[in-house]
N, C-alpha and C positions, 0 to 999 in steps of 0.2 A: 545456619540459615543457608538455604538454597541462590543461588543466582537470580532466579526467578523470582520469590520472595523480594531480595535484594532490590531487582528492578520495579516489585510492585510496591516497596514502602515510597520510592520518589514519586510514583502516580499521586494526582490530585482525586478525589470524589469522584468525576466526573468520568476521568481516564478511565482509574478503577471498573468503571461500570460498562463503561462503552471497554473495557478488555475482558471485564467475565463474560459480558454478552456474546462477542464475535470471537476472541481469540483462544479464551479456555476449553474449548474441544478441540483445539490441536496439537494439544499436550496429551501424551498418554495420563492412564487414569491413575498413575499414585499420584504422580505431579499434579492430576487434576485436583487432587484431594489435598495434596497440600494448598494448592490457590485455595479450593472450599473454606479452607481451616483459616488461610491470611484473612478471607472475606469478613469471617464471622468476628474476627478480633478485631476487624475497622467497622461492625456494624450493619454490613452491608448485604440485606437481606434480597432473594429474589426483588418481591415487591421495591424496594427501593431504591436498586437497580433502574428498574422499569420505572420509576419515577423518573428519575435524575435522565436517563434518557429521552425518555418524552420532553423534560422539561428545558432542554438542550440551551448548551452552555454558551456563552456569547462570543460570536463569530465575529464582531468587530473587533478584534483587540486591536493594540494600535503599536504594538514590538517589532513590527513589519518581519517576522518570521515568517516563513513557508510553514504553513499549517496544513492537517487533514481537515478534507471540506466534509469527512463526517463525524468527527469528532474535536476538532478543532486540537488535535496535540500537533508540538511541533517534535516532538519526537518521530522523527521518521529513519527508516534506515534508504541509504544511497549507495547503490553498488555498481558497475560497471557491468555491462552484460554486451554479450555479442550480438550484434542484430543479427534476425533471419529475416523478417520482410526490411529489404534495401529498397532505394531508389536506385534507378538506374547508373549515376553517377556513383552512388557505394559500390553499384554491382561492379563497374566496371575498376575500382581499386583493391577491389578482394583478387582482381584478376593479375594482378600486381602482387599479392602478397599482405596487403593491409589488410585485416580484416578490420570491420565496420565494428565501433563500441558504442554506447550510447548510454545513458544514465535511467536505471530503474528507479523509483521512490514508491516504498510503500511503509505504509505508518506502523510501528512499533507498538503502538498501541490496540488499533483495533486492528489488522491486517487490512483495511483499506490498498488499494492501489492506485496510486496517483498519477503515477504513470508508466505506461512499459512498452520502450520503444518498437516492442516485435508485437503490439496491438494496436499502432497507430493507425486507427481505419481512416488521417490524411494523405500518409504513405501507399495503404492498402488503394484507396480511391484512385490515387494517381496511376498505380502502374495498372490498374483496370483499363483508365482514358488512354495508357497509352500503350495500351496492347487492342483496345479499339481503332485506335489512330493508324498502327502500325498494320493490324489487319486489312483496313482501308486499301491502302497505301499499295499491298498484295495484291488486291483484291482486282 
């Protein structure tokens, strides 16, 4: 058994579905063909795939884990990544030598992205207002 395989027997139904939907075309295609193969010995036909998705699975749970808000796994991977859009205060300690890190989370299951520090359009907005401000200021 594959790794892959491996990580698709702990999926629940639900995972399962919401992973052949969005994550299985970014496996090349033997691998794709082996997920095909795991799918059919759990059952899990297109159509009922697209069920189980439609019929989306319960977002209350009450584990208080950090869950995906599109498929509700809390499998997520967390990795450390560089920021490129900084704030000004980050700009100004890369200038030192520190570079800025910040915490990515995207879900293991479906590739959702939960979060990724170098798309924060809070960050993005800010140094906008304040490259307006600053332009001002010149002006």
């Amino acid at each position: 058994m594959s790794r892959v395989v491996d990580f698709l027997t702990d999926l629940s139904d639900f995972e399962l579905a919401y992973f052949a939907k969005f994550k299985r075309q970014t496996y090349m295609t033997a691998r794709q063909q082996e997920i095909n193969d795991y799918l059919i010995t759990r059952n899990l036909t297109e159509d009922k795939i697209n069920e189980l998705i439609l019929s989306k699975p319960v977002s209350n749970l009450t584990d208080n884990n950090q869950r995906c808000p599109r498929c509700f796994s809390d499998k997520l991977i967390k990795e450390n990544i560089e920021k490129i859009n900084t704030s000004k205060i980050e700009a100004l300690d890369s200038l030192t030598g520190k570079k800025p890190y910040a915490e990515k989370i995207v879900c293991n299951v479906c590739d959702y992205i939960i979060f990724d520090p170098n798309n924060d359009k809070r960050i993005i907005r800010l140094s906008k207002i304040w490259q307006l401000l600053t332009k001002k200021k010149l002006d």
